[in-house]
N, C-alpha and C positions, 0 to 999 in steps of 0.2 A: 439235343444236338446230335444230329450225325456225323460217325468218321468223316474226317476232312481229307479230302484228296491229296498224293503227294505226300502224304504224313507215313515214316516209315512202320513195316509191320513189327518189326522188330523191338517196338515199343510196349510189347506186352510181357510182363511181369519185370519190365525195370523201375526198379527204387529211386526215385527223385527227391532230394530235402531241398524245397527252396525258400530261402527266406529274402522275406520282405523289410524294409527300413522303414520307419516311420516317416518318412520324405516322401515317398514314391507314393503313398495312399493320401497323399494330398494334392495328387495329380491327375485329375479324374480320367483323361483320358488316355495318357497312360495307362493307369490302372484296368481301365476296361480293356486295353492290348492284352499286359500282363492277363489277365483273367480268362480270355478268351483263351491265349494258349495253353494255359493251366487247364481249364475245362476240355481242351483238347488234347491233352497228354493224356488225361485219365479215361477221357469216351477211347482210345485208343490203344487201351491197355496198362499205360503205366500207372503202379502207385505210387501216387504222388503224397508227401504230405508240407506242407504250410507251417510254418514259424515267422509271428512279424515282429516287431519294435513298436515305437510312438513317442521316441523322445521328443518330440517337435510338440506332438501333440498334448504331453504332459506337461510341457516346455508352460504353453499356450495356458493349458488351465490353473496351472499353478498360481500361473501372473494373476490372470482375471481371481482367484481365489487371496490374492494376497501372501501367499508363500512364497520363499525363499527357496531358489533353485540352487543346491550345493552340489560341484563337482571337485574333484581332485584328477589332477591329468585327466581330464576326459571322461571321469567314470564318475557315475552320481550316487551320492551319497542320499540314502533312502530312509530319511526319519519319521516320526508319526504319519506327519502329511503327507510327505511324498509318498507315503504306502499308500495312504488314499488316495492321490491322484491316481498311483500306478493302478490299484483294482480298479477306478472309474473309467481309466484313459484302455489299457490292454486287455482286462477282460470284459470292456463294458464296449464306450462310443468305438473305438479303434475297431476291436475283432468284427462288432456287428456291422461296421460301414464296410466292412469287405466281405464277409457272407452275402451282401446284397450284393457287393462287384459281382461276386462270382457268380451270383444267382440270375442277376439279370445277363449273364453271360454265358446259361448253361451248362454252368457245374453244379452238384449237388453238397456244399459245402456243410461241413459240421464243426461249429466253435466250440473250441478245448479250450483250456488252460492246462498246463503241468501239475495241475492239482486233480485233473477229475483222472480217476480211476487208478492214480497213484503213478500217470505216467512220470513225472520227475519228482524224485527226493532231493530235500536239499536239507545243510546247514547252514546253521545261520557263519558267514563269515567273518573270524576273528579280526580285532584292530590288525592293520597292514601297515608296515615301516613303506610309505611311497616318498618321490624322489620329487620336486615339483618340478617341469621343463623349463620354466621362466628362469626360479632363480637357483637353481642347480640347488636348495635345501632339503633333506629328508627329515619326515614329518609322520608321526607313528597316525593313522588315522581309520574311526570307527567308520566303517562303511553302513550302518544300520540295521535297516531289515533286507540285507540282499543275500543271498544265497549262495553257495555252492554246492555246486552239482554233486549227489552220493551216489544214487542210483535212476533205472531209467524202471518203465514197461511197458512194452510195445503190444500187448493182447491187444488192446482197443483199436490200438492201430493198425495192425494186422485184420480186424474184423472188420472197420470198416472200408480199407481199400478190396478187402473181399467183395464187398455188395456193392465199389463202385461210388462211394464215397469219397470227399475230398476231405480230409481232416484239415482244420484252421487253428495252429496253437498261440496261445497267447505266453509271454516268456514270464508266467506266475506259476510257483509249485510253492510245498509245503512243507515242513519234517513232518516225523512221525507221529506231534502232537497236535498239529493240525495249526502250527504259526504258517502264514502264509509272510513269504519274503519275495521280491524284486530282484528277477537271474537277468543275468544279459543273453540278450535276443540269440546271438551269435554267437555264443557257447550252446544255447539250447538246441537250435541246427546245427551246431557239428557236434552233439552228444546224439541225437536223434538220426542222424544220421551212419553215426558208427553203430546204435546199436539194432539200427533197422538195414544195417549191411546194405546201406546206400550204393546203388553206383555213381552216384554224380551228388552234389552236394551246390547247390547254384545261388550264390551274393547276391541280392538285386541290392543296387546303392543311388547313392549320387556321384559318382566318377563314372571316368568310364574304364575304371581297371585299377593296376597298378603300373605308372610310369616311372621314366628316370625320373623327370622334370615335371612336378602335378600343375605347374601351369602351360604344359606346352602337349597337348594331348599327342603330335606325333611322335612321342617319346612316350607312346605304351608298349607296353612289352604284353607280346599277344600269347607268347607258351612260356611256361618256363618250368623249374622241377623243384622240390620242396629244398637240395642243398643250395641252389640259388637266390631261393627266397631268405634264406637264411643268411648268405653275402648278404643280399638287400637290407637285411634289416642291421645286420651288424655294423656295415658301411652308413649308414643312416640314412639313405634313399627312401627306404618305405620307415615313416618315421610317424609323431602324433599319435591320431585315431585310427590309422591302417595298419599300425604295430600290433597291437593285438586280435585285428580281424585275423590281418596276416600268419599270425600264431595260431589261432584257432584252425585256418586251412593247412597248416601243416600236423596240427593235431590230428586234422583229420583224417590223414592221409596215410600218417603213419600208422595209425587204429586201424583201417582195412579198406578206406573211402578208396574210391579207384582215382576220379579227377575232383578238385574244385576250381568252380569258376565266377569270377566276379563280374559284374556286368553293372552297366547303368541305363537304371528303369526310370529317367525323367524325361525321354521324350515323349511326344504322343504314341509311335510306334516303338517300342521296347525289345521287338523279336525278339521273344524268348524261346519261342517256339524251333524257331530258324538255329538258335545258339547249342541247343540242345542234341537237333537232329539232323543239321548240315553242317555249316562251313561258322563255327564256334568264334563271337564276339565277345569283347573284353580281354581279360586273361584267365587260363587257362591253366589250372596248377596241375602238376603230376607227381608220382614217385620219381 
């Protein structure tokens, strides 16, 4: 692929973390959007690197396997099986069906997980006192094999946006005895992101932002600053499943990230391309 026209120069040596949801890679041509700009950030100079999801996808296998899908608020609880879906779905069919996106789209993609080369440590995370939304009850609960993040390392990734490579990480790491656990997608891009001194850190979803009213999309709020986000979330505006994206972009930012932006990658044209290096869609977080 050759530089694309119009594409600014000043995209050479900036940090990009963007992560993908597992919705958006079941959108093919979306996807082929998403990909083509991604391959053109990096022919263009930027280091880009990749973090996705696949809970839809795990969703999906689980069922046809006969397992039992367990959440609590939102967050899945990750036992025998579901560790097995997770390594089949995030480091297997997931990662590989978007190394082809991006390959038939002229990037030179490389699939990771948080396990190779010791880019994320985790531990295993303790039983959690959660609160259910339904019936307002708290309830001490084993999360399984999921992780929390210890540490990061970025050599590899460092080495390959050197040569021009697209790193693709999958949201699986390990401790230091080599238990592999199930991290959220979204903690693993804004940890990757702070510690790859990100300047932008970019949400692909299925919304198109954060709004007052999530059923009335002209009630997005297109900029806003991390102590706003934080009315929003205390007011209960951004509430459910955006509560803790939400968190995680204000982690981010306080860490060193410059902006995050959330964006919705379900149409066929996704401009991601456009969001990054013109007139910025979705919302747009700051210090």
């Amino acid at each position: 692929m050759a530089p694309m026209e119009n594409v600014p120069t000043d995209l050479i040596g900036r940090r990009i973390v963007i992560k993908l949801g597992g919705e958006i890679m079941l959108n093919r041509p979306g996807l082929d959007s998403l990909s083509r700009d991604m391959a053109a950030l990096v022919e263009n100079g930027a280091a880009v690197t990749i973090v996705h999801g696949g809970g839809p996808q795990a969703d999906a296998l689980a069922e046809e396997l006969g397992h039992t899908v367990r959440k609590v608020a939102g967050r899945r609880i990750t036992d025998d099986d579901a560790l097995e879906v997770a390594k089949m779905v995030y480091g297997g069919s997931t990662n590989i069906e978007l190394l082809a996106a991006l390959t038939r789209n002229g990037a030179r993609p490389v699939g990771l997980s948080g396990i190779d080369a010791g880019l994320i440590t985790v531990t295993r995370r303790p039983p959690t006192l959660m609160k259910d939304p339904k019936t307002g009850l708290q309830e001490m609960v084993d999360f399984g094999h999921v992780g929390d993040i210890t540490g990061t390392r970025t050599d590899l990734l460092d080495l390959l946006h050197l040569n021009g490579y697209l790193p693709v990480v999958a949201s699986l790491a390990a401790d230091p005895l080599g238990n592999i656990y199930n991290v959220n997608a979204d903690t693993v891009a804004q940890t990757l992101a702070v510690a790859l001194r990100a300047e932008r850190l970019v949400l692909v979803t299925n919304v198109a932002g954060i709004m007052l009213d999530p059923a009335n999309p002209s009630t997005l709020i297109k900029q806003c600053t991390i102590q706003q986000l934080r009315d929003l979330i205390s007011s209960g505006i951004v509430s459910g499943g955006m509560t803790p994206k939400a968190q995680n972009c204000i982690d981010a930012i306080q860490a060193g990230v410059q902006s995050v932006q959330i964006i919705d990658g379900t149409g066929e044209s996704p401009h991601l391309l456009r969001s990054i290096t013109g007139q910025a869609s979705g919302t747009l977080i700051t210090a």
